[in-house]
FILUM-62418 format. One record per residue (C-alpha): residue in one letter; x, y, z. Coordinates in steps of 0.1 Angstrom, whole numbers, padded with zeros to 4 digits, always signed. Each point is the difference from the previous one (the first is absolute). Last residue first. Example, Ala and Ser with C-alpha at 12.3 -4.5 7.8 and 13.67 -1.06 7.14 Angstrom:
<atoms>
S+0137-0011+0071
A-0014-0034+0007
</atoms>
This chain:
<atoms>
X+0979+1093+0858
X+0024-0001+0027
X+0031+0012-0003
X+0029-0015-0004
X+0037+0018+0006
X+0029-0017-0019
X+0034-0021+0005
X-0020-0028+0000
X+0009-0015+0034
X+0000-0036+0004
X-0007-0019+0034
X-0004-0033+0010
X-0012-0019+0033
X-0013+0017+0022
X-0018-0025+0026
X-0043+0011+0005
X-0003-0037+0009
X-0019-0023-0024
X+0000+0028-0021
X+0034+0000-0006
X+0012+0036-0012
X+0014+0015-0035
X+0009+0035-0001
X-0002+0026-0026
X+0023+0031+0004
X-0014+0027-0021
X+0003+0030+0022
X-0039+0002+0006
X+0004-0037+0009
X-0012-0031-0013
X-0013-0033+0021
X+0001-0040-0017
X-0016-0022+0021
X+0006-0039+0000
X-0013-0033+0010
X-0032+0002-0024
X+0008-0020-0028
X+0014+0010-0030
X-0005+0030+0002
X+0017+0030+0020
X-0027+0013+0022
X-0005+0037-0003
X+0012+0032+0019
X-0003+0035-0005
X+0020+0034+0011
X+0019-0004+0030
X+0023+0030+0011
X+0021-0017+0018
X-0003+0009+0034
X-0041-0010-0001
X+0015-0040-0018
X-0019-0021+0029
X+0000-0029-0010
X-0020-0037+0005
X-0029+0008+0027
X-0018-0025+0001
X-0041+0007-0001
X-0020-0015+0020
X-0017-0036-0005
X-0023-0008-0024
X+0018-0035-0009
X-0014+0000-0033
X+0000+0036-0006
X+0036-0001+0007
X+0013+0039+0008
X+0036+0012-0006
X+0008+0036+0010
X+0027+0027-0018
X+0010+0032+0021
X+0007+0026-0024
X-0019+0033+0017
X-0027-0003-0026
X-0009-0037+0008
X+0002-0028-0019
X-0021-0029+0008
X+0012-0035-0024
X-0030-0023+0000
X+0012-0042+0005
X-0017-0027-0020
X-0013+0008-0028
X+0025-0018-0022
X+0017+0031-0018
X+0003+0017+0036
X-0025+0026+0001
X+0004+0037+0004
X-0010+0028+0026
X+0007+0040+0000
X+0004+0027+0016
X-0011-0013+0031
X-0004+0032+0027
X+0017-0017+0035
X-0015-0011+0031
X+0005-0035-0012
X-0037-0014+0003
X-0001-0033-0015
X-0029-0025-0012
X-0033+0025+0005
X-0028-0024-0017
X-0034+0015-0011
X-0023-0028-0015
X-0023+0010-0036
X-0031-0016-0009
X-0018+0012-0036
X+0018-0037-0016
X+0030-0005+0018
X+0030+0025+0009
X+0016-0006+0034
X+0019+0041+0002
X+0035-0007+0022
X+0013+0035+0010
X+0038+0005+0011
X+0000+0031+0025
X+0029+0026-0006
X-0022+0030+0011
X-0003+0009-0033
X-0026-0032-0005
X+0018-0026-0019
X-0018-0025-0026
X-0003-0037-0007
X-0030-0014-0022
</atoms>
């Protein structure tokens, strides 16, 4: 089980049986709003709430990457675009969505949809 703390601390909770181990995995100084899994369970997506995006590989249980940092944008939510797990997809309050490498953090796409989004 994966969690963040406020204090932008990834959480690692070892489940088995009535035992439980307490992991901390990341600490980006920064409030996560939110976390996702790439469709292979490989890589967790942190999001924070001033739009900088983070990669984090259980497997390899290392710190987090920083990928984008999307604060001057306006950043509203980001996702991995499937299939596969090489790329991020990011939307703006403004309605721009963005497509960036994960393997990197490089932009590579943009679209704007000509409308606002808001999150729901």
């Amino acid at each position: 089980l994966y969690f963040s703390a406020q204090e932008g601390i990834l959480i690692f909770y070892h489940i088995k049986d009535l035992q439980y181990e307490i992991k901390i995995c990341a600490d980006i100084s920064e409030p996560i709003s939110s976390l996702m899994f790439s469709p292979d369970y490989t890589s967790l997506l942190l999001v924070t709430d001033q739009g900088t995006v983070y990669s984090y590989r259980p497997a390899h249980s290392g710190e987090a990457v920083k990928l984008l940092d999307a604060s001057s944008s306006c950043f509203l939510a980001a996702d991995f675009l499937t299939p596969g797990n090489n790329y991020c997809v990011s939307v703006t309050i403004s309605g721009e969505v963005q497509v960036w490498s994960l393997e990197d953090g490089t932009f590579l796409s943009k679209i704007n949809l000509g409308t606002e989004v808001q999150e729901t």
